[in-house]
TIKOL-465224 format. One record per residue (C-alpha): residue in three letters; residue number from 1; x, y, z. Coordinates in steps of 0.001 Angstrom, whole numbers, plus 500000, padded with zeros to 6 digits. Layout:
REM TIKOL-465224
> Ala,NUM,X,Y,Z
...
***
This chain:
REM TIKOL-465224
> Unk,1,354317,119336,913285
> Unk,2,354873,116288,911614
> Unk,3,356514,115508,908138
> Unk,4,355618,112940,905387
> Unk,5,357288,109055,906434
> Unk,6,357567,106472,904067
> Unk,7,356822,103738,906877
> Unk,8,355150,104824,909819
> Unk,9,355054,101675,913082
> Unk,10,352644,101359,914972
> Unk,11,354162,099573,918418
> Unk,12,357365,099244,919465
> Unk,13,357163,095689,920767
> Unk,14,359800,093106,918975
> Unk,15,357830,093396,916092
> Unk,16,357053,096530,915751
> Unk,17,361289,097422,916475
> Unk,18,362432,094414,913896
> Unk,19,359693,096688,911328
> Unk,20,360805,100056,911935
> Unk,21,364839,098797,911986
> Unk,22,364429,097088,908652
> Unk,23,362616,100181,906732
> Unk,24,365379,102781,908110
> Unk,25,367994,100563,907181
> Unk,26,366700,100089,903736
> Unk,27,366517,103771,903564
> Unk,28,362817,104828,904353
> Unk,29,361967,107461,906870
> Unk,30,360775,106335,909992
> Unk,31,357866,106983,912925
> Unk,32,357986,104726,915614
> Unk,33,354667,105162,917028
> Unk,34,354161,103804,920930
> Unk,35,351969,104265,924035
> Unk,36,354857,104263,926204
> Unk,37,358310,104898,925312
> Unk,38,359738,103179,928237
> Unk,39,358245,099829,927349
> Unk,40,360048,099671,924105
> Unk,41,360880,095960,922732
> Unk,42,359580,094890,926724
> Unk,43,359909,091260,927567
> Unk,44,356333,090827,928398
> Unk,45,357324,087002,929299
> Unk,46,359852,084643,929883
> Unk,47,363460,086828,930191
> Unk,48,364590,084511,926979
> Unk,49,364881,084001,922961
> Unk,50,364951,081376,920712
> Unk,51,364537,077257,921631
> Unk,52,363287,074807,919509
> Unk,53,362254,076404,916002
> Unk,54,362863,080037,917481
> Unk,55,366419,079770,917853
> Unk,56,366783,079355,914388
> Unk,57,364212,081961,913878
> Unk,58,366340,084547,915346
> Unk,59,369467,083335,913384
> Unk,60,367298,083950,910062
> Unk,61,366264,087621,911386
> Unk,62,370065,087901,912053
> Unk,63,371106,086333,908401
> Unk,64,368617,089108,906958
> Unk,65,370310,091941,908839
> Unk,66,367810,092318,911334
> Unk,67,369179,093306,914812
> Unk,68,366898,090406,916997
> Unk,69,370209,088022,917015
> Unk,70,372735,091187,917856
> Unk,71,370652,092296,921103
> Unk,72,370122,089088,922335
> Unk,73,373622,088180,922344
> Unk,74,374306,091249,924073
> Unk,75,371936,090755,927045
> Unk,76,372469,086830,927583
> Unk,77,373385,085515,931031
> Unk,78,372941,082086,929943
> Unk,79,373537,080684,926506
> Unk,80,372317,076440,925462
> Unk,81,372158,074738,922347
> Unk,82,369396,072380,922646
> Unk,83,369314,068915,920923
> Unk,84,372885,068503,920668
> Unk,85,372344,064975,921063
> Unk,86,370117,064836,917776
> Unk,87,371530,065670,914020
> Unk,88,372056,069280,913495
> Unk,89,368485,070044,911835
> Unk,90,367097,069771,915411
> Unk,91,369985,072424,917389
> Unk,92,368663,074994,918610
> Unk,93,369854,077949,920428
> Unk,94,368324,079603,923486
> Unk,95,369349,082151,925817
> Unk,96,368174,083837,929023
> Unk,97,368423,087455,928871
> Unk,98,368749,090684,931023
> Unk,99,365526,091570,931086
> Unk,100,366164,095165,931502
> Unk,101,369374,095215,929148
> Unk,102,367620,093638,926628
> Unk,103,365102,096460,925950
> Unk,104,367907,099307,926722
> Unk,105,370046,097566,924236
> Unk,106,367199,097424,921799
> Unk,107,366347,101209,922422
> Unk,108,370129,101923,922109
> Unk,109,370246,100174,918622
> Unk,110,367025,101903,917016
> Unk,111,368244,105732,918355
> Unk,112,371407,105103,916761
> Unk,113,370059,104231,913704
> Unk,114,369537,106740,910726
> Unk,115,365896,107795,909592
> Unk,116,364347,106246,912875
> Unk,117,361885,108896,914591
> Unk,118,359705,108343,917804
> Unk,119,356753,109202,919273
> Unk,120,354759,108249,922572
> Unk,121,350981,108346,921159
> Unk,122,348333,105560,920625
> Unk,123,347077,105467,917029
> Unk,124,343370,105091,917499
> Unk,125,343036,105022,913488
> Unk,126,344032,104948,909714
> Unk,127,344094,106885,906944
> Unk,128,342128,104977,904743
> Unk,129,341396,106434,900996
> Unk,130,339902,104588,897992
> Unk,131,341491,101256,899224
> Unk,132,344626,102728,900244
> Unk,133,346878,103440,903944
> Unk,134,347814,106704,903931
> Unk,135,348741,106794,907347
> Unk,136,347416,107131,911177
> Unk,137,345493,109358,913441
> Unk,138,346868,109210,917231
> Unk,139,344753,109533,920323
> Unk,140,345929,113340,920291
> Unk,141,344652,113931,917230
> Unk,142,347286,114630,914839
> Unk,143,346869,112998,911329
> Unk,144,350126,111858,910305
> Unk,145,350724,110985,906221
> Unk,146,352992,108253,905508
> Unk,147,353188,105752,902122
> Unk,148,353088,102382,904383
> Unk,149,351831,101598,907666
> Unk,150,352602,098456,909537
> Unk,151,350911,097688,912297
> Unk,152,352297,095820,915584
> Unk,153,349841,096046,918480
> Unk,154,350527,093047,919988
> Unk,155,348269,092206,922891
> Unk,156,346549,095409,923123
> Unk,157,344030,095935,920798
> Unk,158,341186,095869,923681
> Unk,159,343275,093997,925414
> Unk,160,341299,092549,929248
> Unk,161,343104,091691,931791
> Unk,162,342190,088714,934139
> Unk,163,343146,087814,937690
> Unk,164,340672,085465,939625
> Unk,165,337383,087267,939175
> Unk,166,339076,090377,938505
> Unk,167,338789,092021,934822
> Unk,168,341197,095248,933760
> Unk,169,340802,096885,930497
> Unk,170,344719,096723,929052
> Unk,171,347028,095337,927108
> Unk,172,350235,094713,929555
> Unk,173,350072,094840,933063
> Unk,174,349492,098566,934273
> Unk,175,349382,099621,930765
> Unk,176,346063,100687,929233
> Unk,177,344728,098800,926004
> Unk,178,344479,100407,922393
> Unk,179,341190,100958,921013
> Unk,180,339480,102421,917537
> Unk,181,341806,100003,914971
> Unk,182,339969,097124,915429
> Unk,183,336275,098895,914932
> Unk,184,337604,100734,912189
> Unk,185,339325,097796,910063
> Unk,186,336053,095678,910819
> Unk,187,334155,098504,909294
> Unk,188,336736,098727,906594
> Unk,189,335693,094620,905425
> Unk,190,338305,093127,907958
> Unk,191,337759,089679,910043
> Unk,192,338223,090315,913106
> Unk,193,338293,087542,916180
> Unk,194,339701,087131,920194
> Unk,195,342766,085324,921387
> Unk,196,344212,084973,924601
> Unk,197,347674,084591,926711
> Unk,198,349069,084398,929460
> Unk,199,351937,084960,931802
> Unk,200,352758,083470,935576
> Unk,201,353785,085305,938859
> Unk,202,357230,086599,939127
> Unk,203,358949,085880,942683
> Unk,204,361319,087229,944859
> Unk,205,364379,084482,944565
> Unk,206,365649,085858,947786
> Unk,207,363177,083950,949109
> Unk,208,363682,080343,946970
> Unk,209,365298,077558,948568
> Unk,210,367680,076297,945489
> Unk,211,369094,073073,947351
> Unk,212,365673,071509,946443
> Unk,213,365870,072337,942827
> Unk,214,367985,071000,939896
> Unk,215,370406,073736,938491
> Unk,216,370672,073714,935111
> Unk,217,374155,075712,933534
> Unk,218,374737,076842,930294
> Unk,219,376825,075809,927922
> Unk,220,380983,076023,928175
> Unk,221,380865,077116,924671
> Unk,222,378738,079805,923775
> Unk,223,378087,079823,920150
> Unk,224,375235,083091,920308
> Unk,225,372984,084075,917767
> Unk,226,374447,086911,915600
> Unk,227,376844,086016,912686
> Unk,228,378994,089122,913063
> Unk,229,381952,089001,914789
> Unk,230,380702,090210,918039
> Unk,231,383243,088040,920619
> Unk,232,383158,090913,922817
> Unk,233,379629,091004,923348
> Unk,234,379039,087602,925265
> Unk,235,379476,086898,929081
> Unk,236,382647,085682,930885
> Unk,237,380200,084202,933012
> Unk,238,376738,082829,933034
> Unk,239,373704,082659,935804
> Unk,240,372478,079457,936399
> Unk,241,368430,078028,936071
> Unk,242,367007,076261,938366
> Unk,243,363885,073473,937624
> Unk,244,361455,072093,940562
> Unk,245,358059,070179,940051
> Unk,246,354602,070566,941009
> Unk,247,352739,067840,943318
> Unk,248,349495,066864,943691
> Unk,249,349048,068866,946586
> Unk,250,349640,071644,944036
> Unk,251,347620,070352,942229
> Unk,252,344462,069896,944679
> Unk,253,344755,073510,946156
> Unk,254,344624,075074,942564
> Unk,255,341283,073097,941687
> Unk,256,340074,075119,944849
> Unk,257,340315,078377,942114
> Unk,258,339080,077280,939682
> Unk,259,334997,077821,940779
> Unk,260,336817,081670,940226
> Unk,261,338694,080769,937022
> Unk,262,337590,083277,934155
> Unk,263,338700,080448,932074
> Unk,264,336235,077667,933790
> Unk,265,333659,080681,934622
> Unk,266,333790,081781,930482
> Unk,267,334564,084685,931155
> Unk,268,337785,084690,928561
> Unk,269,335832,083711,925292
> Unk,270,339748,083838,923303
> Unk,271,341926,080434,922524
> Unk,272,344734,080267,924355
> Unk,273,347971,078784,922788
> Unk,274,347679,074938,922604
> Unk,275,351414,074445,923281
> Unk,276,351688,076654,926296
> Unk,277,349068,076175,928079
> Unk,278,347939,077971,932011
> Unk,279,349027,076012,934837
> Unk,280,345096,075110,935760
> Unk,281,344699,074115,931567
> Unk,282,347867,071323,932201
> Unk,283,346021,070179,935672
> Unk,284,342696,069289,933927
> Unk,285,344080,068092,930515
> Unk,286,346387,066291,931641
> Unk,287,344640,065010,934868
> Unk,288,347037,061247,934763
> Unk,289,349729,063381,935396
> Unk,290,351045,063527,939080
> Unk,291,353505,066280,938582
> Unk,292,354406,069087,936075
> Unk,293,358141,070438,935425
> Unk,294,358746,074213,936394
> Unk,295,361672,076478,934864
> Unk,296,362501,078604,937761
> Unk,297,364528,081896,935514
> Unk,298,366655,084830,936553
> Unk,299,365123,087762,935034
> Unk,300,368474,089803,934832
> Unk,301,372220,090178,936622
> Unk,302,371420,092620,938720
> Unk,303,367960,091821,939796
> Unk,304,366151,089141,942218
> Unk,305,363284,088908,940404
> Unk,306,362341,085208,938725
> Unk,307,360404,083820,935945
> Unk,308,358443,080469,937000
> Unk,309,358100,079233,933656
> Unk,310,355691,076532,933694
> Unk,311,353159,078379,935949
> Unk,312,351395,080655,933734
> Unk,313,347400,081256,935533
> Unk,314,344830,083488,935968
> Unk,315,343525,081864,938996
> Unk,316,342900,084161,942154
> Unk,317,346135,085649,943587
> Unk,318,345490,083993,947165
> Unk,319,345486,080378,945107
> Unk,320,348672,081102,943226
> Unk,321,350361,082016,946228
> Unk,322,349222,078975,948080
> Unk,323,349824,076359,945796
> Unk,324,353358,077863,944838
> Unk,325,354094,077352,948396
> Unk,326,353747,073762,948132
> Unk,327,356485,073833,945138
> Unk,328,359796,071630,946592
> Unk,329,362046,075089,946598
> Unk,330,358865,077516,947230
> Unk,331,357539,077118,950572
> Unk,332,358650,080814,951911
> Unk,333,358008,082770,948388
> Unk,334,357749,086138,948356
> Unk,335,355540,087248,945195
> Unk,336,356380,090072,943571
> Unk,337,353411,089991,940990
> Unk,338,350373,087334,940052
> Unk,339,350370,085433,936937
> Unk,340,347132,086495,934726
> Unk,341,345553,086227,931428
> Unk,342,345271,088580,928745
> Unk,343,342673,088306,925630
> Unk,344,342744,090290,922946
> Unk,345,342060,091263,919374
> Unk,346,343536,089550,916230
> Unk,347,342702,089764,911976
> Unk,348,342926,085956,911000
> Unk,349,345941,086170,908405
> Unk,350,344231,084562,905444
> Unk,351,343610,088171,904932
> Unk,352,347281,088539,903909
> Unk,353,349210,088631,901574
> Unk,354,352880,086833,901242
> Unk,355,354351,090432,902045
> Unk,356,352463,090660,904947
> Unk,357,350201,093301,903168
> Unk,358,346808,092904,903630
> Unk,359,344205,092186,900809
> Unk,360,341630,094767,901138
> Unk,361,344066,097414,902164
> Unk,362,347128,098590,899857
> Unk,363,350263,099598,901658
> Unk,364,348600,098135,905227
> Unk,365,350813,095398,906456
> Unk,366,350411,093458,910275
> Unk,367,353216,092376,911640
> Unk,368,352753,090179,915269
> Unk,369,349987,088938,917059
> Unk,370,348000,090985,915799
> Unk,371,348179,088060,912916
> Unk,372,347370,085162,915671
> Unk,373,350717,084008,916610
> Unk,374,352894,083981,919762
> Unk,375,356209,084189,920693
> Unk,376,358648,087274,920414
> Unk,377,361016,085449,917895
> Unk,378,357585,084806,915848
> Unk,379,356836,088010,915875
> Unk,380,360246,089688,915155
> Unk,381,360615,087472,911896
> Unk,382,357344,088983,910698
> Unk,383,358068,092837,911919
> Unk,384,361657,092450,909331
> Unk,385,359498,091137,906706
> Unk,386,356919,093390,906700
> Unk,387,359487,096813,907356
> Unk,388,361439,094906,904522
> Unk,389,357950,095005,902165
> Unk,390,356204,098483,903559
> Unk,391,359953,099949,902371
> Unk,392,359563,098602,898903
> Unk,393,355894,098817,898893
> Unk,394,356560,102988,899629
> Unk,395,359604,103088,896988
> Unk,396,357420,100984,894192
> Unk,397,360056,098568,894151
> Unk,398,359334,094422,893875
> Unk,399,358249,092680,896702
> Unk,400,360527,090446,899151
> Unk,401,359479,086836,899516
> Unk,402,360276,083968,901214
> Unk,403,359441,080207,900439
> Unk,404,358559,077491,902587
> Unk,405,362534,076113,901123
> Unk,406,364185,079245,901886
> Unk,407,363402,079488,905760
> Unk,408,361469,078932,908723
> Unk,409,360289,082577,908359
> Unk,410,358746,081172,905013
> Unk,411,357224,078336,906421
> Unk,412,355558,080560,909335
> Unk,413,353843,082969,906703
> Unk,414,352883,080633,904421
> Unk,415,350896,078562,907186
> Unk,416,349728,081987,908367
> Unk,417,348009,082985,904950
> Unk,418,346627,079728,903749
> Unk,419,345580,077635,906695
> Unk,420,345151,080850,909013
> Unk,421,345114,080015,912560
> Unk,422,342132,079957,915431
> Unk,423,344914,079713,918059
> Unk,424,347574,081197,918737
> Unk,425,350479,080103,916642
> Unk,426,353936,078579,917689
> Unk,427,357111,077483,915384
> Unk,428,358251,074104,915460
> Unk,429,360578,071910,913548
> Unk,430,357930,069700,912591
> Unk,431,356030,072179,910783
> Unk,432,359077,072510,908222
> Unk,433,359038,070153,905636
> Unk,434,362670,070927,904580
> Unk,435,364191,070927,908368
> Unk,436,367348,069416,907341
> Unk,437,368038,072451,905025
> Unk,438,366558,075295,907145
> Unk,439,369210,074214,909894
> Unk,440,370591,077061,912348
> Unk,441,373923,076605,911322
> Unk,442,373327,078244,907898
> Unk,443,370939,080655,907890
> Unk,444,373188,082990,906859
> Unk,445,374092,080972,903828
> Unk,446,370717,080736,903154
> Unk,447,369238,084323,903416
> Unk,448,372120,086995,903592
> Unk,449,372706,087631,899517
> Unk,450,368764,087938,898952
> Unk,451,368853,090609,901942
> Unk,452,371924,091759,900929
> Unk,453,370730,092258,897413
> Unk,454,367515,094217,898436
> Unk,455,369594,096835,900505
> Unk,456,369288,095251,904153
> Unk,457,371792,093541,904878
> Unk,458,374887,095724,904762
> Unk,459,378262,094701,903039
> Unk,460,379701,093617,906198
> Unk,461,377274,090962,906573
> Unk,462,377858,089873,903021
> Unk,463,381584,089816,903236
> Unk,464,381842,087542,906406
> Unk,465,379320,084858,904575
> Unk,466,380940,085064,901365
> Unk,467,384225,084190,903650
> Unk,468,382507,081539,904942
> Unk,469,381022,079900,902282
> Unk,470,384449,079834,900580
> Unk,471,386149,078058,903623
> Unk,472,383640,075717,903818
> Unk,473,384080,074806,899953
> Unk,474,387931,074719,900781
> Unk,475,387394,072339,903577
> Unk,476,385326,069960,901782
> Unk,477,388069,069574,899156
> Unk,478,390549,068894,901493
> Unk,479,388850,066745,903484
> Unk,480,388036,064707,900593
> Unk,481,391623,064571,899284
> Unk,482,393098,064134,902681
> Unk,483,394578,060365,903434
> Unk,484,394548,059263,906738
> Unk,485,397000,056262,907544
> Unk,486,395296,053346,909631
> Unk,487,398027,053903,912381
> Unk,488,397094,057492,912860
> Unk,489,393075,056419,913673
> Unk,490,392882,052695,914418
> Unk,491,393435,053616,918097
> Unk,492,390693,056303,918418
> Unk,493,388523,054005,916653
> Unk,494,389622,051382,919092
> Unk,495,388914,053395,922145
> Unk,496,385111,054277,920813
> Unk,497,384424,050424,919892
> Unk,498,384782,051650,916298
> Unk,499,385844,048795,913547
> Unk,500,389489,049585,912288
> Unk,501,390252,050740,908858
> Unk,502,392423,047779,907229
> Unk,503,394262,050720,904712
> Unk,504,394457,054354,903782
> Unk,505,391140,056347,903770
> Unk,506,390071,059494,902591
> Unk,507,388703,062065,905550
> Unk,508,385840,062538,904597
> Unk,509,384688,059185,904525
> Unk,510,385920,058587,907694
> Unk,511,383234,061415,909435
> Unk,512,380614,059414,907932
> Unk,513,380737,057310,910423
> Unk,514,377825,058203,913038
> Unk,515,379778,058136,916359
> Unk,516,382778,060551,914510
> Unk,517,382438,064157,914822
> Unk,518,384817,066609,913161
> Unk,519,386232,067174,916411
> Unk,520,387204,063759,917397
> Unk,521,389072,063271,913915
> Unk,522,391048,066220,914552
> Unk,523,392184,065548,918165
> Unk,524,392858,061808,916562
> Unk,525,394787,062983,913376
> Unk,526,397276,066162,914063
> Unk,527,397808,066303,910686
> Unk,528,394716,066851,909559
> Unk,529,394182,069448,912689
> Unk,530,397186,071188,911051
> Unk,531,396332,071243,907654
> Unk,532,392786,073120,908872
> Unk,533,393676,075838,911864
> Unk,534,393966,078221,909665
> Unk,535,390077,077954,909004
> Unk,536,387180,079561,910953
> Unk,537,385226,077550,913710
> Unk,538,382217,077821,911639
> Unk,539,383400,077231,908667
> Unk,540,384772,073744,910124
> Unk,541,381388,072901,911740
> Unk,542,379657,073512,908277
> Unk,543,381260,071929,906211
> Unk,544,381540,068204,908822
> Unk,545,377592,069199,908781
> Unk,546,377433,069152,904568
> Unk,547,379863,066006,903946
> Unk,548,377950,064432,907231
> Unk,549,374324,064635,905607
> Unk,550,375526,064754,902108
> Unk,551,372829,062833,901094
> Unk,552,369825,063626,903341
> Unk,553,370459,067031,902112
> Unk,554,370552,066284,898487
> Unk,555,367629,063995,898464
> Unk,556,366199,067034,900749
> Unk,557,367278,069647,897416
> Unk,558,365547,067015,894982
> Unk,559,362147,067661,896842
> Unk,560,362303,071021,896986
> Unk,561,362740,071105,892767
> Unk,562,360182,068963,892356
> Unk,563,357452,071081,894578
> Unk,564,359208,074490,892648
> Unk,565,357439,073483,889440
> Unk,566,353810,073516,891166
> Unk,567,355257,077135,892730
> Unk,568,356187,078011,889048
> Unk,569,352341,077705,888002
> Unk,570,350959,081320,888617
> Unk,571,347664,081780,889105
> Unk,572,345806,085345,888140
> Unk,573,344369,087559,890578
> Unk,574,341406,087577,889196
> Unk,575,340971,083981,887961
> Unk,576,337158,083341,888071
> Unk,577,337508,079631,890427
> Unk,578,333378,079215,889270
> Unk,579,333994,078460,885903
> Unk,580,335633,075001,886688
> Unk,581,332937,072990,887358
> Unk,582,334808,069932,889137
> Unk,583,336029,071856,892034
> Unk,584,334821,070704,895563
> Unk,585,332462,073208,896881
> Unk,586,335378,073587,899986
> Unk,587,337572,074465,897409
> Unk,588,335770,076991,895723
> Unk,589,335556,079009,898763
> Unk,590,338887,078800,900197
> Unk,591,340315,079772,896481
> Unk,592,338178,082627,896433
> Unk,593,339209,083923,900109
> Unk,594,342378,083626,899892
> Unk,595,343296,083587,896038
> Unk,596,346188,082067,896072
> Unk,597,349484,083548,893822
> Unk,598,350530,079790,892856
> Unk,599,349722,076593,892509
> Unk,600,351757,075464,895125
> Unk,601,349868,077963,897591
> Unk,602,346858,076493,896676
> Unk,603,347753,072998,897056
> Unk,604,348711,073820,900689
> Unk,605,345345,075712,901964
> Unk,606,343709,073588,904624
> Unk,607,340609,072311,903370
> Unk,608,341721,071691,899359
> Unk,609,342589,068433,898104
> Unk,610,344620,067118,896077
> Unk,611,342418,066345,893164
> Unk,612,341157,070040,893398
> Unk,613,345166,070894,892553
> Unk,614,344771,068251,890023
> Unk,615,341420,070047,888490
> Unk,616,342698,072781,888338
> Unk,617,346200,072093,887156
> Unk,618,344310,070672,884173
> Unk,619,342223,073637,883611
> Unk,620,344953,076072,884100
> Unk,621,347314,073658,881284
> Unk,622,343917,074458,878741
***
């Protein structure tokens, strides 16, 4: 019934499509394995992509020819950069989203592409043989062969439901939970542990009174996320958000749950994610607080149905209802649906490798939260790397890779792999070192040629950055050859309280200045404005970025050399860490569990210090 793949998917959920998208397009065959066909690449939460750290996520997965950026900016109703009023290594885009479009988009994109088969099935198994995937056996018991599997269950691996004091075996809302993989892979030698998530009601906005709320608009300029040219593809218009606050009255008549809280009543034994936590979590941490901020969000342009972002619970339905009717905005809600908790199985990810293979398993990658993090953009980045790898891994070609230097996609898998994660796990600027290079602006600068030169991202792609890149040089030449008379500027300058210039000065040297913005020199200087329209928008806005932080970004470069030389320092496989002595006993273990590839891996595992890198720098030099 079934022929031979090269990658076989299980779940279609944004990892799971980023995975099989990446293998077609590289040339594999394809089975996109999920339980229900109509839930494919399903907002299970908030109606939006990318924010702080995401956004530039989703620009990466774009840069690497991943299709993440292209359906977003297809289904936005709202577009924001956020942190425009900090330097550029802290913008990040954000959208809301059509719901509904966005998975129909999605769906659109993977049927039209080449080599992509599906099928509605649950894998309940592997194909395991003498340390090798071979493929999967589905609930209807067909055994189907394939040279990688990548697996992208999500929240569903005997996934529980909670509501109140209500349990339900599943994995979404209405939708059963997978079972068989985990007991297997535990079998197998795999760790094997509980996390758990949550979502809040959705509400009838019919019913919302929005004079008592802030509205929040999008930007004038929408910017999107996809570096094609895909103009076309944004909205003439967008659909405001709205954002209310809780009260301690909301506040009093949720504590009245909580004596039937499966969270206060243990019965959710999982983590929930530290940085997003339930509504009845923020209440009782934060108990100083007299009022917590609520993102009320349009799920969609032609729907009524909204998002209260802010509200996530798994209180009893009656108390949701109640306190949300004590919400400035809420007091006549309609609910369509309670908020609730889901917990579920996850393999801690020091049992992976850089490619997102696992360790004990060849040709096995995860790809999700199946690895312990959350967030879609999170887990798209990881579905493109691991299609990207199972698609080598299948073709016995070298592995893709990508440092903690080259992207925020590097800097999520390396945390992943060498200080694992007992939570789930959530990208943020602060966990990259090298933020002022791994900027949103130039992800495509940073990532496209690698892609391009593994077969992903397509010639297109390649072109327009090459393009850019070149106007961007061309800019920076001008603008440092450009004179700029002090009668052109000295009245801008004036008008901002900005000291004159007493002669000629070069353009460049003039954006250094921290309150002058490409922008404003250009509106200033027609000369200059006419010497540069015949180059792109984003080409402009990168290069004023580069001569801006010239030397952040340098000094930024000279780090990043000095930590390659520790990445330079392989270490074997099968180095025996026993024979040096002068390791800590902490050490020893962590080496030995997650045997690092490099030096530099090693020196970042949690736990190691750095006179174990020293020890065994020396021992390795011998």
């Amino acid at each position: 019934m079934f022929p031979d793949y090269d990658v076989i998917v299980v779940g279609a959920g944004h990892a799971g499509c980023e995975a099989a998208a990446a293998a077609a397009n590289m040339g594999s065959k394809v089975l996109l394995i999920t339980m229900n066909m109509q839930t494919i690449a399903q907002m299970s939460c908030n109606p939006a992509m990318g924010g702080i750290a995401k956004g530039q996520i989703v620009r990466e997965i774009d840069a690497l020819g991943g299709y993440s950026g292209i359906v977003t900016d297809r289904s936005m109703i709202q577009f924001r950069m956020l942190n425009r009023s900090k330097g550029p290594a802290m913008w990040s885009p954000r959208t809301q989203n059509d719901r509904m479009l966005f998975a129909a988009t999605w769906r659109q994109m993977l049927e039209e592409t080449p080599n992509v088969d599906f099928y509605q099935d649950m894998v309940k198994g592997l194909l395991v043989k003498d340390g090798r995937c071979h493929g999967v056996i589905t609930g209807l018991g067909h055994h189907i062969a394939a040279k990688s599997v990548v697996v992208t269950s999500g929240t569903f691996l005997n996934g529980v439901i909670h509501i109140g004091e209500k349990q339900l075996g599943g994995g979404r809302i209405s939708e059963k939970a997978a079972t068989g993989i985990t007991e297997q892979l535990v079998e197998l030698g795999f760790e094997a542990d509980r996390l758990k998530t949550g979502t809040p009601p959705r509400i009838d906005g019919r019913s919302l009174d929005y004079s008592k709320m802030e509205r929040q608009d999008g930007d004038e300029t929408i910017t999107g996320f996809s570096y094609l040219n895909v103009p076309k593809i944004r909205p003439e218009k967008q659909i405001p958000c709205w954002i209310t606050y809780t009260n301690e009255t909301v506040h009093e008549i949720l504590k009245t749950g909580f004596d039937k809280s499966p969270m206060y009543q243990g019965r959710i034994q999982g983590v929930g994610p530290r940085y997003c936590p339930s509504i009845e979590d923020k209440i009782s941490r934060f108990a100083e607080r007299d009022r917590h901020q609520l993102f009320v969000e349009p799920e969609g342009w032609n729907t009524v149905e909204i998002y209260v972002n802010g509200f996530s619970s798994s209180l009893p339905e009656e108390t949701q209802m109640k306190a949300l009717r004590m919400v400035p905005g809420f007091e006549n809600c309609r609910m369509f649906r309670p908020g609730y908790a889901i917990e579920y199985d996850y393999f801690p990810p020091t049992q992976l490798r850089y490619t997102l293979e696992t360790k004990l398993i060849q040709h096995l990658f995860f790809a999700g939260q199946i690895n312990g993090t959350t967030g879609y953009e999170e887990a798209a980045c990881q579905g493109s790397i691991a299609g990207m790898n199972a698609h080598l891994k299948a073709k016995g070609q070298e592995p893709f890779q990508l440092k903690r230097s080259d992207a925020y996609i590097g800097v999520l898998i390396d945390d992943l792999i060498n200080k694992g994660t007992d939570e789930p796990y959530r990208m943020f600027t602060s966990r990259a070192e090298f933020r002022t290079l791994l900027r949103q602006d130039n992800a495509d600068l940073r990532l496209t040629e690698m892609s391009h030169k593994v077969g992903l991202a397509t010639d297109e792609r390649y072109a327009l950055m090459q393009q850019k890149q070149q106007e961007t040089i061309e800019i920076k030449q001008l603008m440092n050859s450009f004179g700029v008379d002090p009668t052109e500027i000295n009245p801008y300058f004036e008008s901002i309280g900005s000291s004159p210039i007493p002669e000629k000065y070069k353009a460049a040297k003039l954006l250094l200045r921290p309150n002058v913005e490409m922008n404003d020199l250009l509106k200033a200087v027609p000369r200059l404005a006419e010497a540069l329209q015949s180059f792109g928008s984003e080409a402009l806005e990168q290069a004023s970025i580069q001569l801006k932080y010239e030397t952040y970004i340098e000094k930024e470069k000279e780090l990043v050399n000095r930590m390659a030389q520790l990445e330079d320092l392989q270490i074997p496989e099968t180095f025996d860490y026993n024979k040096v002595h002068a390791l800590s006993n902490e050490a020893r273990q962590k080496f030995h569990k997650i045997k690092p590839a490099t030096l530099g891996q090693a020196s970042r595992i949690s736990g190691v210090n750095p006179s174990d890198v020293q020890i065994l720098m020396v021992y390795m030099g011998r």
